[in-house]
C-alpha positions as CSV (number, residue, x, y, z in Angstrom):
1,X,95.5,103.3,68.2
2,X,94.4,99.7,69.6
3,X,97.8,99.3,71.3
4,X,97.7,102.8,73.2
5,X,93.7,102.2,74.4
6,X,95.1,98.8,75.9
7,X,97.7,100.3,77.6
8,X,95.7,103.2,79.6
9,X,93.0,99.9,80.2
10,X,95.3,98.0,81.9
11,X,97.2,101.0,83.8
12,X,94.1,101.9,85.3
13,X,92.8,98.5,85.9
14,X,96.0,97.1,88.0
15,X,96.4,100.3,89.8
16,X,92.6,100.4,91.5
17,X,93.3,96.4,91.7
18,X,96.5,96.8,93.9
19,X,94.9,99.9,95.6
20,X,91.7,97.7,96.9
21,X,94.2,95.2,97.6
22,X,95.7,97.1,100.1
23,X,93.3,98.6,101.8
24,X,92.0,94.9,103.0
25,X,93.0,94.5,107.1
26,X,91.5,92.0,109.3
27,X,89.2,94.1,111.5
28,X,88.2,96.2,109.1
29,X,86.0,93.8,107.6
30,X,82.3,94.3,108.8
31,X,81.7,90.5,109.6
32,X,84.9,90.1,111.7
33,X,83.7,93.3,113.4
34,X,80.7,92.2,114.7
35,X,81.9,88.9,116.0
36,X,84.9,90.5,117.6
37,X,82.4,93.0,119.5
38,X,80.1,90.5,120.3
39,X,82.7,88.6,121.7
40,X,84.4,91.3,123.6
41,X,80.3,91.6,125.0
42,X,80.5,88.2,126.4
43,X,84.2,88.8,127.3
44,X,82.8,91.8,129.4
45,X,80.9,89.8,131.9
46,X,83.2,86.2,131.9
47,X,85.8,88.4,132.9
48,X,84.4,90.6,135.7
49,X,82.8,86.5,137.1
50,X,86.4,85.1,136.6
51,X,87.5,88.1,138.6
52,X,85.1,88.1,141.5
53,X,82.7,85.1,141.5
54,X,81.1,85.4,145.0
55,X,80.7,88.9,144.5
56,X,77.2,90.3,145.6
57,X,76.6,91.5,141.8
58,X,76.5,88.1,140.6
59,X,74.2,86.7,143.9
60,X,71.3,88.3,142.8
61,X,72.0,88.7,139.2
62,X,68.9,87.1,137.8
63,X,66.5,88.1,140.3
64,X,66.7,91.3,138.6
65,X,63.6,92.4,136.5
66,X,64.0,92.0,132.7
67,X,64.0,95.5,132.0
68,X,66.7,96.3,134.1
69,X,68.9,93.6,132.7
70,X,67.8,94.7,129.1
71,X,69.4,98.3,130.2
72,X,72.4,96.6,131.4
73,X,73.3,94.7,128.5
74,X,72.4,97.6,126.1
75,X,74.9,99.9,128.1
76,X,77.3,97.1,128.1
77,X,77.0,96.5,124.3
78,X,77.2,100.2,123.7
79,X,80.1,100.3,125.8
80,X,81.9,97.6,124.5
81,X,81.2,98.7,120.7
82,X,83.2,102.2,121.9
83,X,86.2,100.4,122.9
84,X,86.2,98.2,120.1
85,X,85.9,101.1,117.7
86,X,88.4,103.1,120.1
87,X,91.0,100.8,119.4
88,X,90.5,99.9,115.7
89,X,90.4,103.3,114.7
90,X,93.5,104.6,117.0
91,X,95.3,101.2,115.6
92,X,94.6,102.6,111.5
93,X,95.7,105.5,112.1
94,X,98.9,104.9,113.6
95,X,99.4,102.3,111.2
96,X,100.0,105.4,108.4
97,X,101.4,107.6,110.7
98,X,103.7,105.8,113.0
99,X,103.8,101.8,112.1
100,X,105.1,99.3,114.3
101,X,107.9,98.6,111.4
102,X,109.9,101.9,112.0
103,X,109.2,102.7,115.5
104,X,107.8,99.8,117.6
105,X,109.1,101.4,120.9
106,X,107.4,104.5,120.3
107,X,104.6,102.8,119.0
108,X,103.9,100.8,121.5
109,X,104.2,103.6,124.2
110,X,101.8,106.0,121.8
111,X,99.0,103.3,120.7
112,X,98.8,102.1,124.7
113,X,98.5,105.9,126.2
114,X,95.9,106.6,123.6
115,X,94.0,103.2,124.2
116,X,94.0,104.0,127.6
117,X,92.9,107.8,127.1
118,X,90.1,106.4,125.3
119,X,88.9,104.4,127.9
120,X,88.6,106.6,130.6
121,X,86.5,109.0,128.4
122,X,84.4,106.2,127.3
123,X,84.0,105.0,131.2
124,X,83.0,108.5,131.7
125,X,80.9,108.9,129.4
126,X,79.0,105.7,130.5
127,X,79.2,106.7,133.8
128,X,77.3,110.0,133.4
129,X,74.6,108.0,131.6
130,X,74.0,105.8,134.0
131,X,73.8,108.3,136.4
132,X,70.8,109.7,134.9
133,X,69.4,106.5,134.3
134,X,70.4,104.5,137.0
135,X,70.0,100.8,137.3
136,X,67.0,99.2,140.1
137,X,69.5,99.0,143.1
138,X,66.6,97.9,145.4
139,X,68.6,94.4,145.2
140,X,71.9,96.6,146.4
141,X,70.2,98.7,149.2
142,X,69.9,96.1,152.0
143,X,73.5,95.6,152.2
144,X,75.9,98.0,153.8
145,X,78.8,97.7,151.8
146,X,76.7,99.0,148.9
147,X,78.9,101.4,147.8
148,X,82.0,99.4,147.9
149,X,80.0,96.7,145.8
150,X,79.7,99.7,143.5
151,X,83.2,100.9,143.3
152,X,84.4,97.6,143.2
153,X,82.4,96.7,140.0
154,X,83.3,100.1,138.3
155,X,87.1,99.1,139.1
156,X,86.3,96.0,137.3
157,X,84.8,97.8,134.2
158,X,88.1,99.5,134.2
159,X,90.5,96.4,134.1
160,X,88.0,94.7,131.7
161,X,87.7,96.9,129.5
162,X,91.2,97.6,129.4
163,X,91.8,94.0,128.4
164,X,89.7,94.1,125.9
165,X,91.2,97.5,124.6
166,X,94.9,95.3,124.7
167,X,93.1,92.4,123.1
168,X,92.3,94.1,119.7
169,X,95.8,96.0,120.2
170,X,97.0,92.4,120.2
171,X,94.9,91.5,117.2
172,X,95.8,94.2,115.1
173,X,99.5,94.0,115.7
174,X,99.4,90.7,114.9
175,X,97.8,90.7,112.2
176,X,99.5,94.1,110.5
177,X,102.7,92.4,110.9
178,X,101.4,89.2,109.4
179,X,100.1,90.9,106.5
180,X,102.9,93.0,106.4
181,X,105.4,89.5,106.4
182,X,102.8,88.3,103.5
183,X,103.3,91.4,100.9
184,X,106.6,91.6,101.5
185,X,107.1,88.1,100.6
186,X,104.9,88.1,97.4
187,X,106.3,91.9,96.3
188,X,109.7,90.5,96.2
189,X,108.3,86.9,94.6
190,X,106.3,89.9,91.8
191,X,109.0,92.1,91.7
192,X,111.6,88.9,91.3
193,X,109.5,87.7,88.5
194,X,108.9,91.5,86.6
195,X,113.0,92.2,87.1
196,X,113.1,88.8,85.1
197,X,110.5,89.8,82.3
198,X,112.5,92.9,81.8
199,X,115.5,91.1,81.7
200,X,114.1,88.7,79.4
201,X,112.7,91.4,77.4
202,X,116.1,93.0,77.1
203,X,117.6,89.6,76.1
204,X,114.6,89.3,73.1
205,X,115.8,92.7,72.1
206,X,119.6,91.8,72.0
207,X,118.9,88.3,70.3
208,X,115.9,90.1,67.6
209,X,117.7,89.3,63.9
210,X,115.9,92.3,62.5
211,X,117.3,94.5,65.8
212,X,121.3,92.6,65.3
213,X,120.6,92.5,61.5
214,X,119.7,97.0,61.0
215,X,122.7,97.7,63.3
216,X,125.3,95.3,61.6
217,X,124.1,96.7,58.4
218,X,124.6,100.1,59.6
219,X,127.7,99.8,60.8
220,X,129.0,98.2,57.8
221,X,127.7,101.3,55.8
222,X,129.4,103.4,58.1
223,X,132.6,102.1,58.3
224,X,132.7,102.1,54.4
225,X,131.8,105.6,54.5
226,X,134.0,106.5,57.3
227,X,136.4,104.5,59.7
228,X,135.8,106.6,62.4
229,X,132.2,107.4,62.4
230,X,132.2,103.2,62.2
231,X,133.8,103.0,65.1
232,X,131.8,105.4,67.5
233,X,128.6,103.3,66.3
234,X,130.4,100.1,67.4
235,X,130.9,102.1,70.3
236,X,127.7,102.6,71.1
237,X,126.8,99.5,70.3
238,X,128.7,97.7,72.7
239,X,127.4,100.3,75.4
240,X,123.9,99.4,75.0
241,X,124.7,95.8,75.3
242,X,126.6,96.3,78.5
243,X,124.1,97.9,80.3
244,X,121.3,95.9,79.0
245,X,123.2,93.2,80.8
246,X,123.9,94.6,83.9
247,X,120.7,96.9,84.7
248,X,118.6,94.6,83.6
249,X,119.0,92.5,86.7
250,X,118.7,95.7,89.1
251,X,115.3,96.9,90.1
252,X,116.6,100.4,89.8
253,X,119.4,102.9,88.4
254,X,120.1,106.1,88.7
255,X,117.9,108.9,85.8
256,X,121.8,109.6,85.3
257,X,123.1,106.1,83.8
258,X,119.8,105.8,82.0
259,X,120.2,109.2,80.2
260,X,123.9,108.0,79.2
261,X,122.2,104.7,77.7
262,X,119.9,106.6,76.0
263,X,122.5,108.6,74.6
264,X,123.9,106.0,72.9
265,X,120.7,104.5,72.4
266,X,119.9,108.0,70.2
267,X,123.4,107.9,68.2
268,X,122.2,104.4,66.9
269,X,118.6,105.7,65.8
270,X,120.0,108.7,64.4
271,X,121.9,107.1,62.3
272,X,119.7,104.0,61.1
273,X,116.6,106.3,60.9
274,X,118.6,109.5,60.2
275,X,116.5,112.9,60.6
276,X,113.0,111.3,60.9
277,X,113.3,111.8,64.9
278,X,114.1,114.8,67.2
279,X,114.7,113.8,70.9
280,X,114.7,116.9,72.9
281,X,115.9,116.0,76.5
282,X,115.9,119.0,79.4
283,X,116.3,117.2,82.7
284,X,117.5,119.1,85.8
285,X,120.8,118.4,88.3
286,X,118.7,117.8,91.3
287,X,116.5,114.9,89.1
288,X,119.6,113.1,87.6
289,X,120.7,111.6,91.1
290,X,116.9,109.9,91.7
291,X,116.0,106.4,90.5
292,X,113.7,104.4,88.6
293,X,113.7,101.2,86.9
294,X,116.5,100.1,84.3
295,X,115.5,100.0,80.7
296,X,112.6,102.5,81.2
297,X,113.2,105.0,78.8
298,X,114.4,102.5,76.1
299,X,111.5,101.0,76.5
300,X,109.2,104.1,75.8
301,X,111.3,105.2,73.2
302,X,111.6,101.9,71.5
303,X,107.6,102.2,71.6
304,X,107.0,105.8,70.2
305,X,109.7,104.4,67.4
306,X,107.4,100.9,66.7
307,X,104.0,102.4,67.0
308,X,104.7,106.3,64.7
309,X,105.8,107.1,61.3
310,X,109.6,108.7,60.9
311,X,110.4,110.7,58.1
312,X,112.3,113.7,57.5
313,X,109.4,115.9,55.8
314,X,107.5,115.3,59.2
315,X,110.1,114.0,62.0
316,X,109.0,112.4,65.1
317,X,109.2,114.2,68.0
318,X,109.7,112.6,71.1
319,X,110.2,115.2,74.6
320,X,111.6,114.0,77.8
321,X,111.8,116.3,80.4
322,X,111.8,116.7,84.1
323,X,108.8,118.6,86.2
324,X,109.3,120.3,90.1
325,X,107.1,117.3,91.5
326,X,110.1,114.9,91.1
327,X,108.5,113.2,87.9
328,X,109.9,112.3,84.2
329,X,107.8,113.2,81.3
330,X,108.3,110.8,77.8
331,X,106.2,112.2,75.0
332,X,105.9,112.0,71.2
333,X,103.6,113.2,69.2
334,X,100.7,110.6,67.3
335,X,101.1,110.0,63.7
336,X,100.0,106.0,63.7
337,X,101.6,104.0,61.1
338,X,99.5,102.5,58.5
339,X,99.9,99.4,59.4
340,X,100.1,99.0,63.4
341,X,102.5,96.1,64.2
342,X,100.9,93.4,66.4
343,X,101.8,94.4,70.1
344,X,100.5,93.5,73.8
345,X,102.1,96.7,75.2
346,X,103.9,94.6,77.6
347,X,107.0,96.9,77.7
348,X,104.7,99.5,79.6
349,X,102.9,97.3,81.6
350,X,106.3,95.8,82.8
351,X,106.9,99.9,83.5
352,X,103.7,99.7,85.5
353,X,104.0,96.9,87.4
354,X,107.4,97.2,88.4
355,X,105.9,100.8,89.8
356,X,103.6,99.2,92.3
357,X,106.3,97.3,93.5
358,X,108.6,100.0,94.1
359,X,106.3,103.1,95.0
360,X,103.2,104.1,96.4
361,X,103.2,106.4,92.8
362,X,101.9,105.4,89.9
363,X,103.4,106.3,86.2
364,X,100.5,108.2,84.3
365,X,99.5,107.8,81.2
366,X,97.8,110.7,78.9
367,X,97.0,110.4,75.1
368,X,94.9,112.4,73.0
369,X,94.2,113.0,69.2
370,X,97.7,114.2,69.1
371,X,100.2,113.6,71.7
372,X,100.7,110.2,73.9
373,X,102.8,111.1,77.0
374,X,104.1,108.8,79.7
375,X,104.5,110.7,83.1
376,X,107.0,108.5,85.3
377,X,107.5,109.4,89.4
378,X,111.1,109.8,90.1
379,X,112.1,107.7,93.4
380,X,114.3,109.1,95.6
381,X,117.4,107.0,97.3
């Protein structure tokens, strides 16, 4: 019972681990958020002086009264936060919904119009507030060209802010890509080093004395009993060896070649173990050209086999079948051995892992008093 509690542990474990994981993007932390808005702030008025530094606005800047200025920079910071949020938010989204790694031309073209949409409600907006609070223009009044002074530094809150908007743009399509160049590097490195652990699983398997010792054993039984039965055991035999060589080095294989494994997989335990197990196997057409990875149902097999009693008075039984949501069910029912044999459970967690790797689904894992079922997403070509 200790082996299946471990198992649904760690399923649940590295799933929420490598779901936090990916959630993490660089301007979604809080920290870097603040800084980049308080920055974009200070970027707001460097600009618009790098801009026009002789311009009027700047002449009389700080002969302003302090309350005025406060005003200012509060309507500034507001505005700046909106941009910044804007553009973070427009950039997350479109990174689910249209990321730069399919589509960058349409990306690029959809994330800019948007950005730019953005802005001239947000200028709007902040131009209709301060319209019912306006600023102490007694500074502005004596000139003539007043209003040009105005227009002019709206026209600069325009191109500013849109550099700002382009900035974080920048920033987040660096950085996705980045991040994107980082996972894909360490999910190969991960899914490099589980294709190996399977394979070196397999390899433990095909070298096991006790596994090489109960088939040879067989088949000499068999082929005293009967030369031909002998030789379809051989048969099989030899199947399961070939494939465990060659799909253990894949990262996937079709449901189809793993069901003809298992077949001969099933000839061997039915006649080492004899009627102590049922399989009963109903998989559809339509699921038999999907993939997953190599070895899977050998593996969960292989466990129901280690881990339950096999008699004839009370057979395991041990169901794989398809459902309509593209997924393949493995279930036996409990009945523990007496003695559990010492086991990590690293055939499923190899299952697991080689999942998050592979798919955004996860296999899910159910047990209860009676049954212990292994539910495993189907991926498609």
């Amino acid at each position: 019972m200790d082996y299946y509690w471990s198992i649904l542990h760690f399923s649940a474990e590295f799933t929420g681990r490598s779901m936090a994981t990916r959630k993490d993007t660089f301007l979604n932390n809080r920290i870097r958020r603040i800084l980049f808005i308080v920055s974009a702030f200070f970027l707001l008025y460097l600009i618009s002086y790098v801009i026009d530094p002789y311009a009027y606005f700047w002449q009389v800047y700080f002969e302003r009264e302090w309350p005025d200025m406060l005003m200012e920079w509060s309507v500034s910071l507001v505005f700046c936060i909106l941009v910044s949020e804007a553009s973070i938010r427009i950039g997350n989204k479109l990174n689910k919904k249209l990321p730069w790694t399919e589509r960058p031309g349409r990306r690029l073209i959809v994330e800019a119009s948007l950005n730019l949409l953005a802005i001239f409600l947000i200028i709007v907006v902040t131009s209709i507030v301060c319209y019912f609070f306006p600023p102490d223009d007694k500074l502005f009044s004596i000139r003539p060209d007043y209003i040009i002074e105005r227009n002019r530094g709206l026209l600069q809150w325009v191109v500013v802010s849109t550099m700002i908007a382009f900035m974080i743009v920048a920033v987040n399509t660096g950085n996705y890509l980045i991040v994107n160049w980082k996972n894909a590097a360490i999910k190969a490195a991960e899914l490099n080093e589980v294709a190996m652990e399977a394979e070196l699983q397999a390899l433990k398997l095909q070298i096991d004395p006790h596994f090489v010792f109960n088939n040879l054993s067989v088949l000499s039984e068999l082929i005293l009993e009967s030369q031909q039965l002998g030789y379809e055991y051989a048969e099989n035999f030899s199947k399961i060896y070939r494939y465990m060589l060659v799909s253990s080095k894949k990262n996937t294989t079709l449901l189809e070649e793993e069901l003809k494994f298992l077949d001969a997989y099933m000839f061997l335990i039915k006649n080492r173990i004899g009627e102590g197990v049922i399989f009963e196997i109903n998989v559809s057409a339509e699921s038999r050209t999907m993939y997953m990875p190599p070895l899977t149902l050998q593996l969960l097999v292989e466990n129901a086999l280690k881990h339950n009693k096999t008699n004839k008075k009370d057979p395991l039984r041990i169901r794989i079948y398809t459902t309509e949501k593209n997924e393949l069910v493995v279930e036996n029912a409990l009945r523990p051995i007496e003695k559990p044999l010492d086991s990590s459970g690293i055939g499923i967690r190899n299952i697991v892992r080689r999942y998050d790797l592979l798919s955004q689904r996860q296999p899910e894992i159910y047990k209860d008093e009676n049954l212990f079922q292994v539910t495993i997403p189907l991926i498609k070509a």
